[in-house]
C-alpha positions in Angstrom: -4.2 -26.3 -5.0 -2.2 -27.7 -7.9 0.0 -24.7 -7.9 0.5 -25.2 -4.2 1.9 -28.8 -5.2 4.1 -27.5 -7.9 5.7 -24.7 -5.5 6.2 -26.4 -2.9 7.8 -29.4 -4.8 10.7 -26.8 -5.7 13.1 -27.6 -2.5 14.1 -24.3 -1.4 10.7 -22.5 -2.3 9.4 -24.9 0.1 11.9 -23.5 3.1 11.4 -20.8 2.3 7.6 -20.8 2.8 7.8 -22.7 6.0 10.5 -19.7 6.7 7.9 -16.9 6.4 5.5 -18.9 7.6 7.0 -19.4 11.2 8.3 -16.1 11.0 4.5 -14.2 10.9 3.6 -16.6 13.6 6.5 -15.2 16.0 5.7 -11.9 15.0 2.2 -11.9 15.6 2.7 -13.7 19.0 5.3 -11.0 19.5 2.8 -7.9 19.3 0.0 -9.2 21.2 2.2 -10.9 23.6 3.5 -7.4 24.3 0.3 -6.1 24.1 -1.4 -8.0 26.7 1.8 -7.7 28.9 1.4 -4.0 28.7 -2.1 -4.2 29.6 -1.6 -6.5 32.4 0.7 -4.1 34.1 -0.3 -0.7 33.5 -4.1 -0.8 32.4 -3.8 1.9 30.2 -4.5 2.5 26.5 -2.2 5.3 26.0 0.7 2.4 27.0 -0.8 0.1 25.2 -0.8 2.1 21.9 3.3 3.1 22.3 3.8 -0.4 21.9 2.0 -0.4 18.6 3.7 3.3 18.0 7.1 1.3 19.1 6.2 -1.3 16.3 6.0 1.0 13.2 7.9 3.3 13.7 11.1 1.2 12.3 9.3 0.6 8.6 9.5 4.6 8.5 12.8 5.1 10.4 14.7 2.5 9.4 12.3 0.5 6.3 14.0 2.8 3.7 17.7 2.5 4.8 17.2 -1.3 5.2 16.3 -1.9 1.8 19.8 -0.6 0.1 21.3 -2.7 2.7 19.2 -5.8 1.5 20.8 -5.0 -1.9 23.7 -4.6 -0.8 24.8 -7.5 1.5 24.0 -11.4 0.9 19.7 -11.6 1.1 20.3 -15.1 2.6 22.5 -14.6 5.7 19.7 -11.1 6.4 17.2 -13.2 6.7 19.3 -15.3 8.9 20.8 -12.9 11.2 17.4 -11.3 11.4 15.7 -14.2 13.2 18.5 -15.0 15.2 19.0 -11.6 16.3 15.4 -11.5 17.0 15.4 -15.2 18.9 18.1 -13.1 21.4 16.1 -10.0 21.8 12.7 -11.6 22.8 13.3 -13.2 25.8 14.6 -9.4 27.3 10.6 -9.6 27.8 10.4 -11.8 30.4 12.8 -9.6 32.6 9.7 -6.6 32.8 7.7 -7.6 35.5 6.2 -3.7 36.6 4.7 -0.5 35.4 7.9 1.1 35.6 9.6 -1.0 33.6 7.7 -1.0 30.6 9.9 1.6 28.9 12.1 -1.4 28.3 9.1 -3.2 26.4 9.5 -0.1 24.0 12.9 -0.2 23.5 13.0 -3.7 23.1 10.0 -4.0 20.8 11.6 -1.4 18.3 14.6 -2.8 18.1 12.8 -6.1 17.3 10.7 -4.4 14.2 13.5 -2.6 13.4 15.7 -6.1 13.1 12.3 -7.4 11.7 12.3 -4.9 8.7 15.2 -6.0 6.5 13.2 -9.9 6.9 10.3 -9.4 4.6 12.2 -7.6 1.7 15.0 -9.8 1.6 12.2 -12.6 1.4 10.9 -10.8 -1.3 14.1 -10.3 -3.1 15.0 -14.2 -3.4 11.7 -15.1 -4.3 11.9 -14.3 -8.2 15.6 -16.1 -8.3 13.9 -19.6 -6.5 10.3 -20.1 -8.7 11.1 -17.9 -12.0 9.2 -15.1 -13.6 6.7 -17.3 -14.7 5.3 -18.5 -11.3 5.7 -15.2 -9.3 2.1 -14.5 -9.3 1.1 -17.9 -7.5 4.1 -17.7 -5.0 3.2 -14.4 -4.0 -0.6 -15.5 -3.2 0.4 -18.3 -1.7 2.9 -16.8 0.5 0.1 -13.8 1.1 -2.6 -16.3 1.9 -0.1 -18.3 4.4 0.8 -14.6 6.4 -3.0 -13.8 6.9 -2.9 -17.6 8.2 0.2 -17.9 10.5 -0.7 -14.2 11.9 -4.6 -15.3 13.0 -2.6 -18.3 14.5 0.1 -16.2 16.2 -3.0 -14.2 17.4 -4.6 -16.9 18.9 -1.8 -18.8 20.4 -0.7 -15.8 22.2 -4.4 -15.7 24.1 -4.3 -19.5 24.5 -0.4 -19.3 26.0 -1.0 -16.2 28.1 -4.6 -17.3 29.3 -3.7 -21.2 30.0 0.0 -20.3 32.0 -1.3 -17.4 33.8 1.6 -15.5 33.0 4.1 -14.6 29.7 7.4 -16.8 30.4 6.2 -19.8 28.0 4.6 -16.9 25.3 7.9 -15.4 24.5 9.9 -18.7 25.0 8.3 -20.2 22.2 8.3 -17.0 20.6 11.7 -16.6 20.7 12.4 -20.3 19.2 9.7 -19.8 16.5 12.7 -17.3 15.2 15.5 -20.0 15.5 13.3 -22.6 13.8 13.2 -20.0 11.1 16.8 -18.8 10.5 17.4 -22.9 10.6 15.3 -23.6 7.3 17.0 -20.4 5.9 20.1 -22.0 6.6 19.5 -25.1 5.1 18.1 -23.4 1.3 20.6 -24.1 -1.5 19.9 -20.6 -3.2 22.7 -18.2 -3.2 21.3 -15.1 -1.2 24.0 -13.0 -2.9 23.2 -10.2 -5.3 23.5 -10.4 -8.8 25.4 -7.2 -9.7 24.7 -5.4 -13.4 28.2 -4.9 -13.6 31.6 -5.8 -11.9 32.7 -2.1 -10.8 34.8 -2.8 -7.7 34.2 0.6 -6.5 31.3 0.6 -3.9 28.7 3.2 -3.9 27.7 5.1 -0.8 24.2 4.0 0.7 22.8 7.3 0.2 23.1 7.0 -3.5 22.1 3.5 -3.6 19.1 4.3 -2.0 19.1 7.3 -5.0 19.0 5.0 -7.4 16.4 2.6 -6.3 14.4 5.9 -6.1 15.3 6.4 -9.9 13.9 3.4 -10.7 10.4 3.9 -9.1 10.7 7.3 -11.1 11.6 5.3 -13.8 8.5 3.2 -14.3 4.9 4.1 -14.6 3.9 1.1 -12.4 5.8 1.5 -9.7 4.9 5.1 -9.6 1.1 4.4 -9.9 1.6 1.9 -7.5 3.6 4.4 -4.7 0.7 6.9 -5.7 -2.2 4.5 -5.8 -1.5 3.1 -2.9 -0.5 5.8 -1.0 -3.9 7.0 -1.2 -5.6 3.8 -0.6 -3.9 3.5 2.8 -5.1 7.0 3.7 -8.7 6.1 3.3 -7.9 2.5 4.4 -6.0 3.6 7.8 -8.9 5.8 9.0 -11.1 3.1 9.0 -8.9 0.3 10.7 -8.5 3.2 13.6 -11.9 3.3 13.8 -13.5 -0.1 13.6 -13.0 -0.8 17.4 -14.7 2.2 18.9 -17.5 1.5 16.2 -18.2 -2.3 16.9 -18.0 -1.3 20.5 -19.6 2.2 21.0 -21.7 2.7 18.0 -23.3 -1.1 17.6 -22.8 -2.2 21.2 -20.9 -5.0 20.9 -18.2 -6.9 23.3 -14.5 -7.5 22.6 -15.2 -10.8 22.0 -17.1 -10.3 18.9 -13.6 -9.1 17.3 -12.7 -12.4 17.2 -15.2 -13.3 14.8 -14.7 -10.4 12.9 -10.8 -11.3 12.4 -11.9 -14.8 11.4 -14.7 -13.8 8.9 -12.4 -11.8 6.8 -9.2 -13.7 7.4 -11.0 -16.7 6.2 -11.6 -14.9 3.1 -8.2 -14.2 2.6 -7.0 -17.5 2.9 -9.5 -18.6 0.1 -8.5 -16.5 -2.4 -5.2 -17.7 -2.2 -6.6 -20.2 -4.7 -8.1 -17.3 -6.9 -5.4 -15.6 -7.4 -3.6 -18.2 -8.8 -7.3 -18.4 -11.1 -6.3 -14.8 -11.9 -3.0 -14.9 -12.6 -4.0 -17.3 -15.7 -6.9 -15.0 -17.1 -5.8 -11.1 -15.8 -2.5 -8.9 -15.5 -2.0 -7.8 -12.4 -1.9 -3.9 -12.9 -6.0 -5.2 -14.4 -6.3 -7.3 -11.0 -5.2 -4.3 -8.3 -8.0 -1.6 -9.6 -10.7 -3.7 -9.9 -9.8 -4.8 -6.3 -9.3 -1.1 -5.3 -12.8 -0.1 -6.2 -14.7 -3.2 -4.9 -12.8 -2.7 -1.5 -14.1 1.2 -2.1 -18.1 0.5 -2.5 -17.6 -2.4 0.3 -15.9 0.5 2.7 -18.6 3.2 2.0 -21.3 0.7 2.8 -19.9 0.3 6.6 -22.0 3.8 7.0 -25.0 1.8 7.0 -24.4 -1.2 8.8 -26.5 -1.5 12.1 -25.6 -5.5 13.2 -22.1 -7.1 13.7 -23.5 -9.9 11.5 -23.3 -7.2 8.4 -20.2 -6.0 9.4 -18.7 -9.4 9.3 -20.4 -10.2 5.7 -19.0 -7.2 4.6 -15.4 -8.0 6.0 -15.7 -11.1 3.9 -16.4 -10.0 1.1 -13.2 -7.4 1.2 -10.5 -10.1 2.0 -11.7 -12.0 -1.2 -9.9 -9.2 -3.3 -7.4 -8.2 -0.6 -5.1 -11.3 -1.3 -5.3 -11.0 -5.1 -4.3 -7.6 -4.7 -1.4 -7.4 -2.7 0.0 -10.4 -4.3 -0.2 -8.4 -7.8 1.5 -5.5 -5.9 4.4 -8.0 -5.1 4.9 -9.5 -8.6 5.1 -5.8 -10.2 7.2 -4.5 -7.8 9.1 -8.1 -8.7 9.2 -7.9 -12.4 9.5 -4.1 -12.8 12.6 -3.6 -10.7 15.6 -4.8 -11.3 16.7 -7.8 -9.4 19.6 -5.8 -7.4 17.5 -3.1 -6.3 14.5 -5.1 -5.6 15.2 -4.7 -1.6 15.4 -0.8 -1.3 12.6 -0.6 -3.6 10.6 -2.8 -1.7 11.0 -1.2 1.6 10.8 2.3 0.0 7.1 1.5 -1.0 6.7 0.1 2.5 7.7 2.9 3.9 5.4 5.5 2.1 2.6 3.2 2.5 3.2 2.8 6.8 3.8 6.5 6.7 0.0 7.4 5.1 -1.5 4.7 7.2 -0.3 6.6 10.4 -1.0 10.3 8.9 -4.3 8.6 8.6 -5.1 7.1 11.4 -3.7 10.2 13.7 -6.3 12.5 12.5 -8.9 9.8 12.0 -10.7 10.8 15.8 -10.5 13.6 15.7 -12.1 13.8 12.5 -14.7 11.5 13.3 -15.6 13.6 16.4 -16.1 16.5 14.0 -18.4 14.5 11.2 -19.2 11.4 13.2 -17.6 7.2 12.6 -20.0 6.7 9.6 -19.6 10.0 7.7 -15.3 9.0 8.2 -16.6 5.5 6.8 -18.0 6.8 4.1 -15.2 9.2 2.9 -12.7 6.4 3.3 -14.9 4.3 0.9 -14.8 7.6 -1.8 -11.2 7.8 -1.3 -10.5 4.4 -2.3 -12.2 4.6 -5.0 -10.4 7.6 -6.3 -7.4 5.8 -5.6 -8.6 3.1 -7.8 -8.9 5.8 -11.1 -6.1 6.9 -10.2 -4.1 3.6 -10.0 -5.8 3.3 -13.4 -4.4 6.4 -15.2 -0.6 5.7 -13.8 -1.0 2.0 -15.2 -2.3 3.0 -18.4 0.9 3.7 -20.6 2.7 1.5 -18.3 4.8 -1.7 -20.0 2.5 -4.2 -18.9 3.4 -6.4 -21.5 6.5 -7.3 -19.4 4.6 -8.6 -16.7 3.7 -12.6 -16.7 0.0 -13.3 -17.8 -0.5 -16.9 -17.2 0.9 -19.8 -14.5 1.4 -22.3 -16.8 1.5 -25.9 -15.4 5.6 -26.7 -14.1 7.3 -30.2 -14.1 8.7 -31.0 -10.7 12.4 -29.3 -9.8 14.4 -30.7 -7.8 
């Protein structure tokens, strides 16, 4: 908790926290406001899922050409113009009121992500320039541990909201202020959002060979490339299994919808925790040590959902993965941070982004019909042996790597005004 009190005793890191923080909560409430809208009016899944199609597709579409622009323009006024934008766009919502109508929903809700996908890396971007080199690895767990948080919350609220008015008007309206609250504290950081140049050339480059040269530097560095690889296959394994969890819990152990809600809770609350241990972490382990260790525990953990015969075990085991899940991304975060250069820290944010959503959805589009073939468990099963190549893997790329650049301690700060 001390690190807590040290960040958020740093002014701006402290907006910019409450930013985020605000920001997951309106985006959470955003999805499964839609989602329940969707299902209200046209009761079927195949709507329900282009919603969540309408929702991703931007970090593949439009996630990579977002990043030069992050690098490009001032990171500040983004994030800004990204929740104000956003504020506008969600109360189109409350206009939909039939089946035929819910094209709009699509529409709307892509050109919400899309808006959405320049927030994050901007975020991400003007993190190292507010708490320093030294303290990315607690800011980042912090900020990771507050997402799971506000997003459960967002979850919920959207239930309580929909279920309590009988109806979406007051969801989206305070959905739609949640993004003006945001772009307010934005507003009112002291941090210049402007890039910091390596040189003063006047001439500006095209975006196409921006974006080039933010992919040079992934090609450039061992840990970002063991990272993009790594990860790429951890998300294939990892995707399979989210597709599959619902049809599992409800088909194969004969469970309710209800029960998901204490599934969500059990590892989310796990999540939240090791907020704290990463910080722990951060003072004893590198990150590129932190993020295969985590890989293959989250590995065994996955192959043991073939056996699991009571929701109770599946929500033990759920725990036990968001404990390293935290640490993890947060040490994804502080090497993409300290390996890329601060100019280029927005395309090659969203690059990553990008190839990770793209595996996820490769792998959760084959993942039934797959499963029909060798049945949920067997699909279980692989995913857990394809983690844990991923995490020997991650391991080789690493090794080589210049971890000596990267911070190994979060040493104690005095108070910054």
């Amino acid at each position: 908790m001390s690190d807590l009190r040290q960040l958020l005793q740093i002014p701006d890191f402290r907006k910019l926290w409450l930013a985020q923080a605000i920001s997951y909560f309106g985006d959470s409430l955003t999805i499964f406001g839609l989602l329940f809208l969707v299902q209200r009016l046209t009761g079927s899944a195949a709507s329900v899922a282009g919603i969540l199609i309408s929702m991703s597709l931007p970090m593949l579409v439009v996630g990579l050409g977002a990043g030069v622009w992050v690098d490009r323009l001032n990171r500040k006024h983004i994030m800004i113009w990204s929740d104000v934008i956003r504020a506008l766009l969600v109360p189109v919502f409350l206009f939909v009121r039939s089946a035929d109508q819910v094209w709009i929903l699509y529409v709307v809700a892509f050109l919400v992500a899309s808006v959405g996908s320049v927030f994050a890396p901007a975020r991400g971007a003007l993190v190292p320039k507010i708490v320093g080199m030294d303290r990315l690895m607690a800011a980042n767990s912090i900020s990771e541990s507050s997402r799971v948080l506000f997003a459960v919350l967002g979850t919920a609220a959207a239930g309580l909201l929909v279920g309590l008015f009988d109806g979406f008007d007051v969801a989206f309206t305070v959905d739609a202020l949640t993004f003006v609250a945001s772009a307010a504290l934005v507003g009112r950081m002291g941090v210049s959002g402007s890039v910091d140049k390596a040189n003063g050339s006047v001439a500006r480059p095209s975006v196409l060979s921006e974006f080039a040269a933010g992919m040079r530097v992934i090609r450039g560095s061992r840990l970002l490339k063991g990272m993009l690889v790594g990860a790429g296959i951890t998300m294939f394994g990892l995707g399979a299994v989210n597709a599959l969890l619902v049809p599992f819990v409800i088909g194969e152990l004969g469970l309710k919808e209800t029960w998901f809600g204490l599934l969500e809770a059990s590892q989310s609350t796990s999540m939240i925790l090791a907020g704290a241990l990463a910080a722990v972490l951060a003072t004893r382990l590198k990150p590129t040590t932190i993020i295969p260790i985590a890989l293959a525990v989250t590995g065994i953990v996955v192959g043991l959902f073939a056996g699991i015969t009571s929701v109770w075990e599946l929500g033990g085991l759920l725990f036990i993965i968001g404990w390293f899940v935290t640490p993890m991304q947060a040490s994804f975060s502080t090497i993409i941070q300290t390996e890329t250069p601060p100019e280029m820290l927005g395309r090659t944010g969203s690059a990553l982004n990008a190839a990770l959503t793209g595996s996820n959805v490769a792998s959760m589009a084959i993942a039934g019909g797959v499963a029909a073939i060798i049945g949920v468990r067997s699909v279980f099963l692989v995913g857990g042996v394809v983690i844990l190549i991923s995490a020997a893997v991650i391991t080789l790329m690493f090794r080589g790597g210049e971890v000596a650049d990267l911070p190994l301690e979060v040493e104690a700060q005095p108070e910054v005004a």
